[in-house]
C-alpha positions as CSV (number, residue, x, y, z in Angstrom):
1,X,-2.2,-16.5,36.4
2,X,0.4,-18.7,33.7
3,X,0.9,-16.2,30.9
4,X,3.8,-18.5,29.6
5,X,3.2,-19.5,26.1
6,X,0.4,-17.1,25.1
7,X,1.3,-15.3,22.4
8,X,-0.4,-11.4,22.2
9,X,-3.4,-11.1,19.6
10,X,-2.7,-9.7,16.3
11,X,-3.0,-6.2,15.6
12,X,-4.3,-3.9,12.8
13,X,-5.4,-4.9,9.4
14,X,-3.8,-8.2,8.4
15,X,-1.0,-7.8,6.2
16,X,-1.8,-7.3,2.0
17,X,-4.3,-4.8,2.5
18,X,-5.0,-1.9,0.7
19,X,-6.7,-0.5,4.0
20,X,-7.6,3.2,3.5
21,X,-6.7,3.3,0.1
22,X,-9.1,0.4,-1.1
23,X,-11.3,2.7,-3.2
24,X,-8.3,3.7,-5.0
25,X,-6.8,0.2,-6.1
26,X,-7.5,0.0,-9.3
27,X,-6.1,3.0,-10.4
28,X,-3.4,2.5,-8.6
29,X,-3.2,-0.3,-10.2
30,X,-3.8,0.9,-13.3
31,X,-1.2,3.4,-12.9
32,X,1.4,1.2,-12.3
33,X,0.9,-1.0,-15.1
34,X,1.3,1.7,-17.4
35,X,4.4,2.9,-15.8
36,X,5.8,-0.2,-14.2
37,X,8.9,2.1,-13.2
38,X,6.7,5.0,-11.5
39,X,8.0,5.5,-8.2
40,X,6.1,5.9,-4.9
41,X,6.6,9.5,-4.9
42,X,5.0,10.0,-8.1
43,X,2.5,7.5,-7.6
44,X,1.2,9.5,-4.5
45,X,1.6,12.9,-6.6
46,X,-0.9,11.0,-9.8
47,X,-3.2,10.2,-6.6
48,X,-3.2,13.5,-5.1
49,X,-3.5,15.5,-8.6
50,X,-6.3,13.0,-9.7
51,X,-8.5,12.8,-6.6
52,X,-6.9,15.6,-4.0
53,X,-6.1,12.4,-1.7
54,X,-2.8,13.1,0.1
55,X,-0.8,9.9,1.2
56,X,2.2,8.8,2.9
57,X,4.4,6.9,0.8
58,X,4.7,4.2,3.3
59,X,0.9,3.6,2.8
60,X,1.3,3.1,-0.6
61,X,4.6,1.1,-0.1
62,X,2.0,-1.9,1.5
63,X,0.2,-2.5,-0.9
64,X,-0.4,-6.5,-1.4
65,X,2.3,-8.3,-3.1
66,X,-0.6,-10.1,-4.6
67,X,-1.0,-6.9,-6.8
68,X,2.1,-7.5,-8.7
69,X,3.8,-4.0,-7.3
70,X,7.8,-4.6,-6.9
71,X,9.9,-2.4,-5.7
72,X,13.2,-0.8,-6.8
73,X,16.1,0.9,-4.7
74,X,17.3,4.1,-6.3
């Protein structure tokens, strides 16, 4: 069998996805407009006190560009 060339399928949910946390864009959304300088951390704590969801900040760190998030080094 020639495998040369083939490039492997994609996997997972293609990228600028809110995934999991697609019930909560919005307010997420929300939240960051209000506070454009709210970091991840507290984003995640609003989310968790609001709703009792726990998430990773990494989850929250994909959220589609298209959603006008940026992202600051401290």
């Amino acid at each position: 069998m020639n495998t040369a060339g083939k490039l492997p399928d994609p996997q997972g949910r293609l990228a600028g996805q809110f995934g999991e946390l697609a019930p909560f864009q919005d307010f997420l959304l929300e939240i960051a407009q209000v506070d454009p300088d709210i970091t991840l951390k507290e984003l995640a704590a609003t989310l968790t006190e609001t709703s009792g969801v726990e998430v990773q900040l990494y989850s929250l760190h994909g959220a589609p560009p298209s959603a006008g998030l940026s992202y600051k080094r401290d």
